[in-house]
N, CA and C atoms as an extended XYZ file, in Angstrom:
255
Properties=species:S:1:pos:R:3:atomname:S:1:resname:S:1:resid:I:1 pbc="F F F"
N        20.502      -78.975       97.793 N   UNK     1
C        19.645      -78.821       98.931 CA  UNK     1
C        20.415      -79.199      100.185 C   UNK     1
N        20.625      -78.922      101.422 N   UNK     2
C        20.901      -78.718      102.536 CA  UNK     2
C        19.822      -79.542      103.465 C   UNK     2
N        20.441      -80.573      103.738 N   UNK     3
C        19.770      -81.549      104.814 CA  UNK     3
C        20.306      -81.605      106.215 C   UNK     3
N        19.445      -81.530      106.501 N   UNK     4
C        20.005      -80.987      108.682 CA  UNK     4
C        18.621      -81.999      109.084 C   UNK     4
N        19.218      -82.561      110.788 N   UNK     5
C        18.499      -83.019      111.439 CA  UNK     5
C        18.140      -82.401      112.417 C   UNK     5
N        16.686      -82.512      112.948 N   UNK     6
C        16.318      -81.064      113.654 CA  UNK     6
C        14.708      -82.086      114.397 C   UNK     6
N        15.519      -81.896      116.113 N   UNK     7
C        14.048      -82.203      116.941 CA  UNK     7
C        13.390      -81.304      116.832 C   UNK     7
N        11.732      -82.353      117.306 N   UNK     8
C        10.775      -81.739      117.187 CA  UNK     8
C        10.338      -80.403      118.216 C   UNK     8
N        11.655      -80.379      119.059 N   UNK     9
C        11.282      -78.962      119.858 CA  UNK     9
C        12.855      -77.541      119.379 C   UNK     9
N        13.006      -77.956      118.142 N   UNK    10
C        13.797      -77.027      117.399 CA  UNK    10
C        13.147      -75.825      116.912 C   UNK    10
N        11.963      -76.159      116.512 N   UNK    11
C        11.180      -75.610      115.304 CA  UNK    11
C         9.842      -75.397      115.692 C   UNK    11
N         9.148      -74.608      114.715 N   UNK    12
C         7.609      -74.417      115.390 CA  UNK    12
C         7.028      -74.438      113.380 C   UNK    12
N         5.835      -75.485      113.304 N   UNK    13
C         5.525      -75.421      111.604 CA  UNK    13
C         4.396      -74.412      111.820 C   UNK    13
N         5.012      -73.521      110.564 N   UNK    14
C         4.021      -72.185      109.765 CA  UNK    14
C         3.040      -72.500      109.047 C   UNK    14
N         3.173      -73.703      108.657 N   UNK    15
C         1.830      -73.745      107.332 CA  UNK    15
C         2.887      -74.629      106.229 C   UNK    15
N         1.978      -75.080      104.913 N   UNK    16
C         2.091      -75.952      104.295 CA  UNK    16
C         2.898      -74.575      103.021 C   UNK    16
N         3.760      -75.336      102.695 N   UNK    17
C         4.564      -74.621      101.360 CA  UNK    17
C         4.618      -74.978      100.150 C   UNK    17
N         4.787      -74.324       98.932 N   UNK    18
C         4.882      -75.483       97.580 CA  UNK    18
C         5.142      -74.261       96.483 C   UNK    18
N         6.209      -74.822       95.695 N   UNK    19
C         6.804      -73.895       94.714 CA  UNK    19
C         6.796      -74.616       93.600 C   UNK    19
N         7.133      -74.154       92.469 N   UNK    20
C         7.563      -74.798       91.634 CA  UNK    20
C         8.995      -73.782       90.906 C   UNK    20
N         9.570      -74.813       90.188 N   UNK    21
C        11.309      -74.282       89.396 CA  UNK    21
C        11.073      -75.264       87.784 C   UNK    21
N        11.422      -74.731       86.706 N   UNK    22
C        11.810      -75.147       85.727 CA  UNK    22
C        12.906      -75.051       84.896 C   UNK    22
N        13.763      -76.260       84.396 N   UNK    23
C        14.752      -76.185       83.481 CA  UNK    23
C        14.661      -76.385       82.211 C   UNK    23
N        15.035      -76.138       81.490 N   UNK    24
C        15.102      -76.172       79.745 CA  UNK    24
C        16.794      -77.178       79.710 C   UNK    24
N        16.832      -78.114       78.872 N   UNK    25
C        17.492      -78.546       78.083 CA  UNK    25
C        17.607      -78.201       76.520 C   UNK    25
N        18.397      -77.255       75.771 N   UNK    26
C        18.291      -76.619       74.926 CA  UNK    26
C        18.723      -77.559       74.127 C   UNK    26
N        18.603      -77.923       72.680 N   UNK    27
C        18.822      -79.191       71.451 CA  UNK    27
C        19.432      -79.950       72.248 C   UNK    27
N        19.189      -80.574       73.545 N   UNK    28
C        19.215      -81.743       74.341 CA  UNK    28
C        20.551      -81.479       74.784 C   UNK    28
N        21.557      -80.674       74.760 N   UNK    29
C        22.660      -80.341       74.936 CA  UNK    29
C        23.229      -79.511       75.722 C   UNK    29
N        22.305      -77.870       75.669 N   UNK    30
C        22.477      -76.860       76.293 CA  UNK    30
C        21.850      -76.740       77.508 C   UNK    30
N        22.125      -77.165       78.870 N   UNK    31
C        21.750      -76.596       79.986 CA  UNK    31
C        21.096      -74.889       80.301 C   UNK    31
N        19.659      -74.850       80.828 N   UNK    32
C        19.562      -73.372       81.131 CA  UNK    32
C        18.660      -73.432       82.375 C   UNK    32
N        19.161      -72.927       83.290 N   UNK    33
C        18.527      -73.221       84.657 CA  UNK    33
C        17.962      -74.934       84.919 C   UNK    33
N        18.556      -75.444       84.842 N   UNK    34
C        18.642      -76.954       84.730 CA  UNK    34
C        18.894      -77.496       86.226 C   UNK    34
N        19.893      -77.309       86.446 N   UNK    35
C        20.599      -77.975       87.575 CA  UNK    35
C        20.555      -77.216       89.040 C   UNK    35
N        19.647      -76.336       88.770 N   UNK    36
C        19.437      -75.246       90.282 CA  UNK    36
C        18.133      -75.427       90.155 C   UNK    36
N        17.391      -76.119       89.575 N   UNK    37
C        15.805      -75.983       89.582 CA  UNK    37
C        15.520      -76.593       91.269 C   UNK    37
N        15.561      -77.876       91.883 N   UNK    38
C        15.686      -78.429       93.271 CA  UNK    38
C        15.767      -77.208       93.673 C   UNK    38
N        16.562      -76.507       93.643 N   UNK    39
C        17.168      -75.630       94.881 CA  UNK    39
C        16.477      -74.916       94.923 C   UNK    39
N        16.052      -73.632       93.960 N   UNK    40
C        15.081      -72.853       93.737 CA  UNK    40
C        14.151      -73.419       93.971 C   UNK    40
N        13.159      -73.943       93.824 N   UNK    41
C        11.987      -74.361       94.424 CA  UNK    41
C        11.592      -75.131       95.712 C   UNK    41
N        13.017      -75.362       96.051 N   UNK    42
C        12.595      -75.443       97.612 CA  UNK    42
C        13.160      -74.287       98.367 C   UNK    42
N        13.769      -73.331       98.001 N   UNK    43
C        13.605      -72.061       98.380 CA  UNK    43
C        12.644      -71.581       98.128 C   UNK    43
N        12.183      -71.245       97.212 N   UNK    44
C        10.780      -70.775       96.787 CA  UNK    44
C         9.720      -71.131       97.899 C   UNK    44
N         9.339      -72.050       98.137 N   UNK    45
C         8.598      -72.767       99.055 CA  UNK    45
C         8.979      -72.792      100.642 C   UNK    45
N         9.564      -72.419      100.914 N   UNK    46
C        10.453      -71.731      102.108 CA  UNK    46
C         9.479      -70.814      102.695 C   UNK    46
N        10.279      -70.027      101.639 N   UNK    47
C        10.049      -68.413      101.544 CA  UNK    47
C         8.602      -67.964      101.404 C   UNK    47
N         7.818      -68.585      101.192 N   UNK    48
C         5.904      -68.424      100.923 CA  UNK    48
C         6.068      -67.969      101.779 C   UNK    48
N         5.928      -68.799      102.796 N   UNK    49
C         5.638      -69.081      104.344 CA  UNK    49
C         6.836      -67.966      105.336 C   UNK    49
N         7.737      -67.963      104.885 N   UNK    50
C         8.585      -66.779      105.589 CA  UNK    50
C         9.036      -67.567      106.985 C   UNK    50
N         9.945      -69.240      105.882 N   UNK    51
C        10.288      -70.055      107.543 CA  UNK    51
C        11.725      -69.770      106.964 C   UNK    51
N        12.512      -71.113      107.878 N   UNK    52
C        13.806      -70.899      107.603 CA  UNK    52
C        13.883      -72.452      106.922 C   UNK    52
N        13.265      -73.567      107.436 N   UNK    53
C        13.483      -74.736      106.618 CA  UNK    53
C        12.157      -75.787      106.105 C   UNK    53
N        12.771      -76.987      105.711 N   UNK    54
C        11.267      -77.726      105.836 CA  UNK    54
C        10.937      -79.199      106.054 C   UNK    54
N         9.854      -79.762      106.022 N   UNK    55
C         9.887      -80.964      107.065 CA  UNK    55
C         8.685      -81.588      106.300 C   UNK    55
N         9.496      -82.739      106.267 N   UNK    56
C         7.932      -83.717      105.328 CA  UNK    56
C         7.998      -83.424      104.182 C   UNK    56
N         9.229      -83.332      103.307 N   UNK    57
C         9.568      -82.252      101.676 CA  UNK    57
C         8.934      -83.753      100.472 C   UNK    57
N         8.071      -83.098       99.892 N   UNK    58
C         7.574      -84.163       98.270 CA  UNK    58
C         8.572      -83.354       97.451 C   UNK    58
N         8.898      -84.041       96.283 N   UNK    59
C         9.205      -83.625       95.144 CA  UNK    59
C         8.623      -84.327       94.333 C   UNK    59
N         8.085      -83.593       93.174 N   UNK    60
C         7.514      -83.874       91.635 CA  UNK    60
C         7.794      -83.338       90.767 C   UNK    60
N         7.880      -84.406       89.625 N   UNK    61
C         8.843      -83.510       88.521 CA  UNK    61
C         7.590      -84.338       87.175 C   UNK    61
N         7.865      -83.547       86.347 N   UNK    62
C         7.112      -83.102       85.102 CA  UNK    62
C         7.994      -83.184       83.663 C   UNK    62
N         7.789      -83.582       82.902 N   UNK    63
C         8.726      -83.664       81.436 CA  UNK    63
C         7.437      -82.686       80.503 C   UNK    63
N         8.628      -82.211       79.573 N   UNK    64
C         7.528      -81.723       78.400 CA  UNK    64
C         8.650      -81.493       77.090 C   UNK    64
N         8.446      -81.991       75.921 N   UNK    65
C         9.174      -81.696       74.886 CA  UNK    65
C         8.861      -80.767       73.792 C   UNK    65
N         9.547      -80.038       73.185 N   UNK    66
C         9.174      -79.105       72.085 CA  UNK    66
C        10.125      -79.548       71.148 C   UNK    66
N        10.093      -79.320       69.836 N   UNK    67
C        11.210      -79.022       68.572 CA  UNK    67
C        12.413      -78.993       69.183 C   UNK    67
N        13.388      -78.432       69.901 N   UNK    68
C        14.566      -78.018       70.186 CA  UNK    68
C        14.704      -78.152       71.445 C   UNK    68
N        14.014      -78.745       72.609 N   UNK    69
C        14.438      -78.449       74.129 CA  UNK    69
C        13.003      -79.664       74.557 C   UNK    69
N        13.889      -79.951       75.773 N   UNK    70
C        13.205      -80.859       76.869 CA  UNK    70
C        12.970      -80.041       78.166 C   UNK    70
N        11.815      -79.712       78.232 N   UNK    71
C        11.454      -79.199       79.643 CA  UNK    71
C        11.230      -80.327       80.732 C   UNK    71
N        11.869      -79.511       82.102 N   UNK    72
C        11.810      -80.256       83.579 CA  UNK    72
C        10.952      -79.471       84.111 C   UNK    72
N        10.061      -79.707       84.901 N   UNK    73
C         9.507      -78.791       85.784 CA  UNK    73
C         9.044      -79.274       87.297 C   UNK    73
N         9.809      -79.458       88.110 N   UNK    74
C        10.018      -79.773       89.769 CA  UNK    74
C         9.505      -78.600       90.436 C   UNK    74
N         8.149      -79.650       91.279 N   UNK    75
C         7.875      -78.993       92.213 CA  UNK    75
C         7.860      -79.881       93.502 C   UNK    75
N         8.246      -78.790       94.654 N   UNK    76
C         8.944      -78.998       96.038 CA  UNK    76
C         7.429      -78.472       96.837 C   UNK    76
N         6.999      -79.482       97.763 N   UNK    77
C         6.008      -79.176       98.823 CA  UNK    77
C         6.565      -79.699      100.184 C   UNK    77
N         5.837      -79.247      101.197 N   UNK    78
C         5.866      -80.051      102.435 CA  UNK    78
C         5.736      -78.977      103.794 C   UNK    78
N         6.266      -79.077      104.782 N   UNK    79
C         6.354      -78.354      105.989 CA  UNK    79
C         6.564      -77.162      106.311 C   UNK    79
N         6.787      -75.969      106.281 N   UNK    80
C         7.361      -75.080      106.436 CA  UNK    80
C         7.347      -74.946      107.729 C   UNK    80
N         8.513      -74.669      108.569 N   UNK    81
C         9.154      -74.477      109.834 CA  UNK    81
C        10.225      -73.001      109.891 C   UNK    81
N         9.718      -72.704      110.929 N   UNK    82
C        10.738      -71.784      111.780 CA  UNK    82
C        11.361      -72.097      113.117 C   UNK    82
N        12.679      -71.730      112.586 N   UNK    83
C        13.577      -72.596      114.126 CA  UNK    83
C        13.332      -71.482      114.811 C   UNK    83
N        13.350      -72.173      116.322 N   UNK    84
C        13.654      -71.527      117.642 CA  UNK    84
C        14.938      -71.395      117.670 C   UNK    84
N        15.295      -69.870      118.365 N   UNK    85
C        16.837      -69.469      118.372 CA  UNK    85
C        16.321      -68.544      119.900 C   UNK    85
């Protein structure tokens, strides 16, 4: 994720955003969309809203286990903003 500092007369907020991203840990070993989940879902959550960044960001994350794999499931809320250019 990409952290920038940005006054409050940078930007103008669109509305409230919130995505979610999930990773699988395959027999606790195999990575599969694991380590881009953050990213993706605060893109995801971006992009609802059709800003460029965001402001006031929660993250929550979720566990779930099966037979063979550990699920993550992170979800990204907060601000959605569009900069002034």
């Amino acid at each position: 994720m990409k952290t920038q500092q940005l006054n409050s007369d940078e930007y103008t907020v669109v509305g409230h955003g919130e995505a979610t991203a999930t990773g699988i840990m395959l027999f606790n070993f195999i990575p599969i969309q694991q380590n881009s989940r953050f990213v993706r879902a605060q893109k995801a959550a971006i992009e609802s809203k059709n800003g460029d960044a965001m402001i006031n960001t929660q993250v929550q994350e979720n566990w779930f286990w099966a037979y063979v794999l550990n699920g993550y499931k992170t979800t990204v809320s907060g601000d959605v903003v569009k900069l002034n250019k």
